[in-house]
N, C-alpha and C positions, 0 to 999 in steps of 0.2 A: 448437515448431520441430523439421522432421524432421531426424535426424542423417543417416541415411544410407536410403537408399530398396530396394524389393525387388529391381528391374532388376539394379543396380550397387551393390556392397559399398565400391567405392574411398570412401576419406576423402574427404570433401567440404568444403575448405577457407573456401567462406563463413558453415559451420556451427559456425566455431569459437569465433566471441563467443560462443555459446550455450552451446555445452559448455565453455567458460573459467570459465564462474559453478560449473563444480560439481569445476574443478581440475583440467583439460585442460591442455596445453602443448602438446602435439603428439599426431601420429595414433596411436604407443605409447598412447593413454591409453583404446583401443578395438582398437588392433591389434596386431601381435608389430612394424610396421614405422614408421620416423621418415615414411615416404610412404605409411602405408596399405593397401589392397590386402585380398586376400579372407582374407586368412590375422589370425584377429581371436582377442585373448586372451580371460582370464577373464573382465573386464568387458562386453567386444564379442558374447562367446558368451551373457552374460545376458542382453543385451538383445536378441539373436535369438531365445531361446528363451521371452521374455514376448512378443515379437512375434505369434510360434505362437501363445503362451497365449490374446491377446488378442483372436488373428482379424483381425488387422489386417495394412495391406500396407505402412505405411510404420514404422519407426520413431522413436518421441520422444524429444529427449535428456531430456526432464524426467523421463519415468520413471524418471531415475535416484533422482531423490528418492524413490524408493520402496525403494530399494534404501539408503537412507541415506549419500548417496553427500552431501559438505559442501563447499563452495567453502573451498579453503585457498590462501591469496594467496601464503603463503610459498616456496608452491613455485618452483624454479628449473628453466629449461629443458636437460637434461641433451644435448647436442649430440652428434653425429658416433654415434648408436646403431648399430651394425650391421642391417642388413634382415632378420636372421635373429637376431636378439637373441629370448631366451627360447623359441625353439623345442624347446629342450630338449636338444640339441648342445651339446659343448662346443667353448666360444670359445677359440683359438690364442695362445697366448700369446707375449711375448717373451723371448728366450735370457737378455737382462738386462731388468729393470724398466723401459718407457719412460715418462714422467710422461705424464699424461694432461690435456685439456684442457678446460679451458671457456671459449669465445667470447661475444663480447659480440652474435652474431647467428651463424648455421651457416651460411649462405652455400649455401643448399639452394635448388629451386625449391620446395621443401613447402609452403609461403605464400603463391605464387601469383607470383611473382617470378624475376627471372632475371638474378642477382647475381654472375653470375662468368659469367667466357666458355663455359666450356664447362660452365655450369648449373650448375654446383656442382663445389667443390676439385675433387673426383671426376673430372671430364671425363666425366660418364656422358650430357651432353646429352639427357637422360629430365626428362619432367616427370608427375608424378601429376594431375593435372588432368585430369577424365574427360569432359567435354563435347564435344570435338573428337575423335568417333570414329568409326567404319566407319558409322553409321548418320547421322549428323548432319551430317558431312563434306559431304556434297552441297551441304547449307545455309549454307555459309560465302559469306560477301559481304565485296567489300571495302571499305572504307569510310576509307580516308584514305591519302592519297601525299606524302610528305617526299622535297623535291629539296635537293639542294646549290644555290645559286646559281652562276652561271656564272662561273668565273672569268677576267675580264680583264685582271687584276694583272699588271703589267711583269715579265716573263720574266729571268736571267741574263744574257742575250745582249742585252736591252733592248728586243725586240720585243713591241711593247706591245698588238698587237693578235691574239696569238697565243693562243688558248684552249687551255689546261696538259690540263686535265683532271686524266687519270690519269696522264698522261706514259709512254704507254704499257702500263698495265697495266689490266685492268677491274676494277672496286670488288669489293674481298672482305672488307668490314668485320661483325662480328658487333654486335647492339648488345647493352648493359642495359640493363635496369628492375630501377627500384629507386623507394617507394612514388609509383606513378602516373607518373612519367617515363624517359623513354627516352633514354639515351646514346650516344651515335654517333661515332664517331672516322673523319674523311673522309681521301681519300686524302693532303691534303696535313696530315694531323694535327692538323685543324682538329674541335676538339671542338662536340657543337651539345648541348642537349637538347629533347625534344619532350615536349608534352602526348602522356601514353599513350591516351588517349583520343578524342583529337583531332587528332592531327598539329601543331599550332600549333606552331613552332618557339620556345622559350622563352629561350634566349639561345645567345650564339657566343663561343669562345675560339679566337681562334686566333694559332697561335706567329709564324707568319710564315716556314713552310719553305720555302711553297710559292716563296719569294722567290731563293732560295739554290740552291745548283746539286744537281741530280739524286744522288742516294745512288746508291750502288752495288748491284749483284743487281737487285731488281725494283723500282728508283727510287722512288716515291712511292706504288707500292702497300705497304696499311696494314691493317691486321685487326680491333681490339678493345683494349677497355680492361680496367681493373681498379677496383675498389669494394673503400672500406676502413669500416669502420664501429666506432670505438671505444666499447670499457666507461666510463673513464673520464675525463673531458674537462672543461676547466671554460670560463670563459663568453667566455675569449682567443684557446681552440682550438677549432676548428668539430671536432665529432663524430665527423660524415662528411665524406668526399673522394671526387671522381675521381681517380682515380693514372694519367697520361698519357705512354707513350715518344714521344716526337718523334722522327720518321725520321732528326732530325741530331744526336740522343741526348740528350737533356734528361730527367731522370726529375722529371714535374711533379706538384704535387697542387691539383685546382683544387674551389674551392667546390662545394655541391651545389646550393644556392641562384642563386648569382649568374653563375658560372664562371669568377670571379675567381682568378688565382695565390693561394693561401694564404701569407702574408709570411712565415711561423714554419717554413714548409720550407724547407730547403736555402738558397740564399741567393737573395732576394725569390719564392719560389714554386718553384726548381728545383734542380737538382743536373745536375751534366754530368760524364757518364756517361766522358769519354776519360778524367777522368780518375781514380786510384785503385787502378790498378793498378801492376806490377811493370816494367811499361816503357805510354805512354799509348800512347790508341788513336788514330790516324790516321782523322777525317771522310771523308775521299779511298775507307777502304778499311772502313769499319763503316755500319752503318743499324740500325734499330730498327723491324722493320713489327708484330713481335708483341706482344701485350695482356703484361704484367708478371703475378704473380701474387700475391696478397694471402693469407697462410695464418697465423694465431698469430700476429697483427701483425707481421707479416715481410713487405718488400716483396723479392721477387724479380724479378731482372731475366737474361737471356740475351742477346744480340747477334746480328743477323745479319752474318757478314763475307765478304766478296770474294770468290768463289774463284778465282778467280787472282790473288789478289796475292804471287805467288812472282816474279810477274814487272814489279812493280813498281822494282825496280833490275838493272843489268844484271852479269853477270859474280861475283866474289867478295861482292859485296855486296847478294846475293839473300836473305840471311840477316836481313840487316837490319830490324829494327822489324815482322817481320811479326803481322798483327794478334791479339791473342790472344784464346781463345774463354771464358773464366773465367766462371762465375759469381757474382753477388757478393747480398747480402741487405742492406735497406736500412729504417731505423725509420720507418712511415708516418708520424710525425707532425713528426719534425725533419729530416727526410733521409739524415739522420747514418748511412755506410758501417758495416755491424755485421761482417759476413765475408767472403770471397771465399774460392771454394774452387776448385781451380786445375786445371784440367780435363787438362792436361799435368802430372804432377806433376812435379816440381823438388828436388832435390838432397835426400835421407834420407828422402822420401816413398814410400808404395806406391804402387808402378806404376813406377817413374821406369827401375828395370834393364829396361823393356818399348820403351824411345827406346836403340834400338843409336847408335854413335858418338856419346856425347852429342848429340845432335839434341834432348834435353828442352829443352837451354839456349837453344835459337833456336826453334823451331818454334813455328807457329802456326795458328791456326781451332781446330778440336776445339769447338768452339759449341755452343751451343742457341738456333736459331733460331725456332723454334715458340713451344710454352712449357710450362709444367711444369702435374703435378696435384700430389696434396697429400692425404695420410690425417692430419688436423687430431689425433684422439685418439692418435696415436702421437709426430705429433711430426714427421714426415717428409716431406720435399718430394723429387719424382721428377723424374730429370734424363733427357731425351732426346738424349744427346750426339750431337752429327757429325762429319765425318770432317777428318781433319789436313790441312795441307799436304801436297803436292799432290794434289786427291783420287785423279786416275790413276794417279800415278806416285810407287812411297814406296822409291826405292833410296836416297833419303837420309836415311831414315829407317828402319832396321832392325829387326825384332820386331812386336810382339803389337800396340805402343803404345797403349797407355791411355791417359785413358779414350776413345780415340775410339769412334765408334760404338758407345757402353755405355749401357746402362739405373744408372743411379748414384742411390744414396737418398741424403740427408743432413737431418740434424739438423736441421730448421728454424731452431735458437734460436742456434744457433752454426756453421753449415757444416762441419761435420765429419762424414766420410763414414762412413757405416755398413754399407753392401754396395754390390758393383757386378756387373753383367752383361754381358760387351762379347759383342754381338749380332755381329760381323762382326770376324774379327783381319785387322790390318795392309790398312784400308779400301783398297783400290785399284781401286773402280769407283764411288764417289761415292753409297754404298747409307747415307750416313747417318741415323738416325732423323732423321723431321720432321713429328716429331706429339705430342701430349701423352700420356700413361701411361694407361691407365686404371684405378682404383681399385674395387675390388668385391671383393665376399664370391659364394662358391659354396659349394655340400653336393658332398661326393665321398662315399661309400660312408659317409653318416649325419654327416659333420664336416664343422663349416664351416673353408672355407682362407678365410686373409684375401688375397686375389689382387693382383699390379699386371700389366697384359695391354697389351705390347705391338706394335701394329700394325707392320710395316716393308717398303721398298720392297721390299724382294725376294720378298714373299708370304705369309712365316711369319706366325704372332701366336706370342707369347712368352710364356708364362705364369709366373709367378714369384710366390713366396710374398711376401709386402709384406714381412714384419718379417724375416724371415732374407736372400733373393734367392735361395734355394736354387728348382730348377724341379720345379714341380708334378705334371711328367712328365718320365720321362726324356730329355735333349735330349745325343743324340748327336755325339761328333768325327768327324767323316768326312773321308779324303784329298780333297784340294783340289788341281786341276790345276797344276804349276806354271806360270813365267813365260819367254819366252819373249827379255824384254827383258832389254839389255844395263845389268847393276847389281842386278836388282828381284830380290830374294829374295822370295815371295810366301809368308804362310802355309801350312804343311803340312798342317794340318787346318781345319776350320769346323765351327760346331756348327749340327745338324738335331734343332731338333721333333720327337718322335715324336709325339705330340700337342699340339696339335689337327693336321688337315690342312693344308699353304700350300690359301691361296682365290685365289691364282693361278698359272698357267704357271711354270714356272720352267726356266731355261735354253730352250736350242734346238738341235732337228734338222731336218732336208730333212721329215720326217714333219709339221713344223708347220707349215707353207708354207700362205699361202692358195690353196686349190684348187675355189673356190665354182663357175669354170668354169676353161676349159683355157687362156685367156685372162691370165685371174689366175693362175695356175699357173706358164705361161709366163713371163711377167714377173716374177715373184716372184723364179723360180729365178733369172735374168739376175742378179738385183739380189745376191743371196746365192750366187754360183758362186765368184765368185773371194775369199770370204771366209771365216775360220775361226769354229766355231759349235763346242758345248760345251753339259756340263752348267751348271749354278749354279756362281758362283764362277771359270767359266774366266779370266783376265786376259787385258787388252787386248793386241795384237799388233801392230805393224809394217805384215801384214796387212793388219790390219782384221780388227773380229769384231762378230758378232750377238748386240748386248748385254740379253738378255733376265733378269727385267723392264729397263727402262728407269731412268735415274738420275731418271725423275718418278715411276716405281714401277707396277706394285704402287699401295701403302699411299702418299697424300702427306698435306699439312698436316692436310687435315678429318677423318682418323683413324678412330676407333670408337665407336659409342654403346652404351651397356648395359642395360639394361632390369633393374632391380637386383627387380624380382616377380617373374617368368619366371626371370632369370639370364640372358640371351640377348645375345651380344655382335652387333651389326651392322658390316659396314664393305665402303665403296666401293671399287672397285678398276679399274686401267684397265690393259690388256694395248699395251702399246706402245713396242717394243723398239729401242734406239737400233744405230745401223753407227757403233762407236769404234775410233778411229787411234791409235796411237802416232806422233807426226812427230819422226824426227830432228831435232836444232837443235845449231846452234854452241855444243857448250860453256863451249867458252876465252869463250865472247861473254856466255853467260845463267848460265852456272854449274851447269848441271843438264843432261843429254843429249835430255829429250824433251820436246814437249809434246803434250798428248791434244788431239785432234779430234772430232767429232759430230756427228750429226745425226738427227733422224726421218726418214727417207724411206720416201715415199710412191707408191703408183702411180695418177695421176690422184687423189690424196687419200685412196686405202684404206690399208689396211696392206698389208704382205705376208709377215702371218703370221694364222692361221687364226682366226675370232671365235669367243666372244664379245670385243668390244673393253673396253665395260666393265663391269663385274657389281655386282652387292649382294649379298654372302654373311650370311647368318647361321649362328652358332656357341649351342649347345644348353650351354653352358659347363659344366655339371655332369658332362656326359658328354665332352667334348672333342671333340667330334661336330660337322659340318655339318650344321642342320637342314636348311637350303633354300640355294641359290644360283641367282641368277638373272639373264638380260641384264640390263641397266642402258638400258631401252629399246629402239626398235626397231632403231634405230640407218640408216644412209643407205642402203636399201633401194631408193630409188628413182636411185640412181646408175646411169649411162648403162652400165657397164659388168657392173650386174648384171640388166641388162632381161631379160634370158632363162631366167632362175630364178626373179625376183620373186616369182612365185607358190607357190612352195615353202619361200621361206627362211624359217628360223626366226628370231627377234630376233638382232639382233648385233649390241647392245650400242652406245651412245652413241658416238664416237672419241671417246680423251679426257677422259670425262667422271670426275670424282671429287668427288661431293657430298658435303656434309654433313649428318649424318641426324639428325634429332630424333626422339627414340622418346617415343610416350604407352602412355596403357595398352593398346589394343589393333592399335595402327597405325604405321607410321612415314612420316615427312614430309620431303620431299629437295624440290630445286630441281631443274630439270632445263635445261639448256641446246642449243636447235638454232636451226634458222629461223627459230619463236617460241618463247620460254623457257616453260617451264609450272613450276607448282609441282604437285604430283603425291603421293598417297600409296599405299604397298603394307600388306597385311595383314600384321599383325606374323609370323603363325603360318605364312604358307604363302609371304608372297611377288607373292601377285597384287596388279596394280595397281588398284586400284577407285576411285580418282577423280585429275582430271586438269583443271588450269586456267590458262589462259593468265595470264603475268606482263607489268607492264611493262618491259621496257627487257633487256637482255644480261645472262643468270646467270652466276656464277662461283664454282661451289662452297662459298658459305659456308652457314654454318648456321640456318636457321628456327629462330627462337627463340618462346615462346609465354608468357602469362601470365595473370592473371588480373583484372577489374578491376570496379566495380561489377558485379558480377552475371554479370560476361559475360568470356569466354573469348576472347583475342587470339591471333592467330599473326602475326607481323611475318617479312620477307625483303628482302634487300637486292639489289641490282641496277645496271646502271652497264658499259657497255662504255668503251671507252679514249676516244673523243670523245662520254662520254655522261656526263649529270651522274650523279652519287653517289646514290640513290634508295633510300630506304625505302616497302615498300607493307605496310601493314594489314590482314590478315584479320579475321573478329569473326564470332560464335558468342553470341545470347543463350541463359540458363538461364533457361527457361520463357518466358515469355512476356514478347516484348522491351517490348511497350509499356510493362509494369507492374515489368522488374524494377528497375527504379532505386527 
């Protein structure tokens, strides 16, 4: 049986029964890496160098037996290894001892699987699976399509013939697999699983949300689940679980088997989420669209909530019950509330002197709506906090205030916070993080840093040591413009990156104007004449100001993928900058003096500020370096108002668009959304797009997911505009020869 071939060095994961007889566990047991890849140890370098000896072009695992190499059963799978383990660097340690872990499964794609949302704790959405690459890509066919059924189920209002759909939002579900089936979470929280193989839909749980009246923020749109898989279990508690948020806040764990509630959670299968905290959560003004996260049997949950619910009572009593954004940690197997860590701190806590006029003691959001990553061998779950009450307007809320918009570690086993990073002081343009962390190892000048990197609306990537939160480059205070509004003290400084570069625009001048012709120029300036514009950071105005990036960003949900062989950070990005108001308002009436206004505006549908609209940037992350950055397609070229340039212009970028990028080893793989959706890939190293294929039905930024299955190499994407069913489609890729390889 050949281990790994002359072409391609990558681990080749159906070769691993093979080499398990002679005490294999993972790709460390031929490489320096838990995913493989050309960089290959002691043993890996033997068997290259008998390969030479032999004159042969493939390599055999059984030549190991010549090497005296013994099948030892004893051995245990040693998890969450660094990508750079044994290179010869030394590993960074922590300031005090963190205990370190062993999992009753890593939760990696290294097995050919795609067990967590964002591919593993990591959020590095990378899979090592080498079959689906620049050369073979052409050859991908599809071979199976999973609909949602249509739903006719009698509406809130009672109209029964009314098809829900998305209720306004288009499908942005990620799915798993996990062995040979695919999990799928539809808009209305309706759990399915599918034959990975086949599409055959194998059963349906569903809560019955779709019944109930619309959530708040983006209503019934829903993203992803979580998979829990226990060491120990005996023959009353099923192993494995789906771990499911219901949009109207349920934290469920359903069979893997059947998709039955589990009876021994929470109470008959669930746990409800309003309640548990320090004042409950209000249905009215909370939702649940994000995948929960499973790390050292810890269920983690975040919340999405309202943002405007400042203005859900009127006058004195705006204060009241707003909803709070807390995190809290939950035991996968009984449900049972283990911590909440209180994202506002509260009376003798740090942070708490950063809420000027006690406002600790009312304020609310401060959320994590996305959802977290997770460095499994430390111990640490990473928090992507957002921004306070009220996002535009914080004169009632004085200081720094933590942790809103902060990058926040804590202790998985207990919620107890161990470092924080607040990415944005005293949030007052709604730039909350809204994306998951990402986890990785780099070499800087011969050391490896242990990294958490993240992406945010306003253009930066943030780079931060994982076990201290100290920055890995110096990231400087810089004066911040003040506020112009009556109450609003605005932070005096903000902190700037010095490295890596923002991978987008930031702020705006008359110099940024689209000026593709005199036309666009024209119009542009109209729009932006009678308005205030500014570096980064300026505050909203009375006015009116040119809020660049935009509160969609920059950086939004679908975040950054890593390529942890290379080191190479990816991330999407869209240039599209909102016109925000401050509006006067009765205060004797609402209790607060303003409320913020918005919008995109458009000319005839362009922007009117200069493209690229939306880009793909890649980061060289060893160096802090931008490798490549590039349109994010060609973007509406053939618009009436740019007929007279057509011929000349260079891409400009999708409007809009902000995918989610799955990286292999040498390619990455995005969805692309226009007139027909395509699924589309670029070369990992430069950027160009080298293949390109039409989808079915409306893309919306979520993430291609890929896996591994007899023999043969899957890519799944999901799809689904607002009056369009829920839709899974199936790429497929055989290894060798498809007739024979089953």
């Amino acid at each position: 049986m050949v281990l790994c071939g002359l072409a391609n060095l990558q681990a080749r994961p159906e070769f691993f029964v093979e080499a398990i007889q002679f005490g294999a566990n993972d790709c460390t047991f031929c490489h320096h890496s838990v995913a493989g890849g050309k960089a290959v140890n002691e043993r890996g370098e033997w068997l290259l160098s008998e390969r030479i000896r032999r004159d042969v072009v493939d390599i055999d695992v059984n030549w190991l037996a010549d090497r005296g190499e013994q099948a030892d059963d004893s051995r245990t799978l040693e998890v969450g290894s660094s990508s750079l383990a044994k290179t010869g660097v030394a590993e960074p340690q922590a300031k005090e001892a963190a205990p370190t872990s062993r999992l009753p499964m890593d939760y990696t794609t290294q097995w050919g699987e795609w067990p967590s949302y964002g591919g593993g704790l990591k959020s590095q959405k990378y899979s090592p699976l080498p079959y689906i690459n620049k050369e073979t890509i052409h050859n991908l066919e599809l071979v199976w399509i999973w609909e949602a059924l249509i739903d006719n189920a009698r509406s809130p209002s009672g109209d029964s013939s009314r098809r829900r759909f998305g209720a306004g939002q288009p499908f942005k579900g990620t799915p798993l697999m996990v062995a040979g089936k695919v999990y799928l979470r539809t808009r209305f929280s309706t759990v399915v699983a599918i034959d990975a193989e086949t599409g055959v839909q194998l059963w349906e749980y569903d809560p019955g949300t779709r019944l109930k009246r619309r959530p708040p923020m983006f209503g019934f749109a829903t993203r992803g689940l979580a998979y829990h898989k226990q060491a120990n279990c005996d023959a009353e508690t099923p192993c494995e679980r789906i771990v499911l948020l219901t949009s109207d806040g349920y934290l469920t764990a359903l069979d893997l088997d059947t998709g039955k509630p589990i009876e021994s959670f929470g109470t008959a299968g669930k746990v409800d989420l309003t309640q548990g905290l320090r004042r409950p959560l209000d249905r009215t003004q909370a939702s649940w669209s994000h995948p929960a996260l499973v790390c050292n049997d810890v269920v983690v949950v975040g919340s999405q909530l309202d943002d405007a619910s400042q203005f859900q009572f009127r006058g004195k009593d705006w204060k009241r019950n707003l909803p709070l954004g807390d995190v809290r940690g939950f035991d996968p197997l009984t449900g049972k509330q283990l911590w909440v860590f209180k994202t506002i701190p509260q009376e003798g806590e740090v942070g708490v002197e950063t809420w000027g006029n006690e406002s600790w003691k009312w304020m609310g959001n401060a959320n994590v709506w996305s959802t977290f990553s997770c460095d499994p061998d430390l111990g640490y779950v990473y928090l992507p906090v957002t921004a306070a009450t009220s996002h535009m307007y914080g004169g009632e809320r004085p200081g720094d205030n933590l942790f809103s918009t902060s990058v926040v570690a804590l202790d998985i086993n207990t919620g107890a916070r161990i470092w924080h990073f607040q990415i944005t002081r005293h949030d007052i343009w709604d730039y909350d993080l809204p994306t998951q962390p990402v986890v990785a190892d780099i070499v800087i000048e011969g050391q490896v840093r242990k990294i958490v990197a993240q992406v945010t609306k306003v253009g930066y990537l943030f780079v931060l040591d994982r076990i201290t939160g100290e920055p890995i480059w110096p990231i400087e205070d810089r004066p911040a413009p003040p506020s112009t509004l009556r109450g609003e003290v605005a932070a005096a400084t903000q902190p700037h990156p010095t490295k890596p570069p923002p991978f987008e625009l930031q702020g705006f001048s008359l110099a940024d104007i689209n000026d593709l012709t005199p036309e666009l120029r024209r119009r542009s300036l109209e729009i932006v004449e009678d308005l205030d514009h500014g570096p980064l950071y300026t505050p909203i105005s009375e006015r009116g100001i040119v809020l660049n990036p935009g509160i969609g960003g920059g950086a939004n949900w679908p975040g950054a993928s890593f390529d942890p062989i290379d080191r190479l950070l990816f991330v999407s990005s869209r240039r599209d900058p909102i016109i925000a108001k401050a509006i006067p308002i009765n205060e004797e009436r609402w209790g607060f003096p303003y409320r913020d206004n918005w919008s995109f505006t458009r000319i005839d549908y362009l922007p009117y500020i200069k493209p690229p609209w939306s880009s793909i940037t890649a980061y060289a992350m060893d160096r802090g370096e931008i490798l490549w950055q590039v349109p994010n397609g060609e973007g509406p070229k053939d618009h009436a108002l740019l007929e007279s340039v057509r011929s000349t212009l260079p891409d400009l970028g999708q409007i809009g668009a902000n995918p989610s990028i799955l990286v292999l080893p040498d390619i990455i793989v995005m969805g692309h959304y226009g007139e027909t959706s395509h699924l589309k890939a670029l070369d990992k190293a430069t950027g160009e797009e080298i293949w390109s294929i039409p989808i079915v039905g409306y893309y919306s930024d979520s993430a291609p997911v890929t896996y591994m299955l007899r023999n043969k190499q899957y890519l799944l994407i999901s799809s689904g505009h607002v009056m369009e069913p829920a839709r899974l489609s199936a790429y497929r890729i055989a290894v060798g020869d498809q007739e024979t390889a089953d």
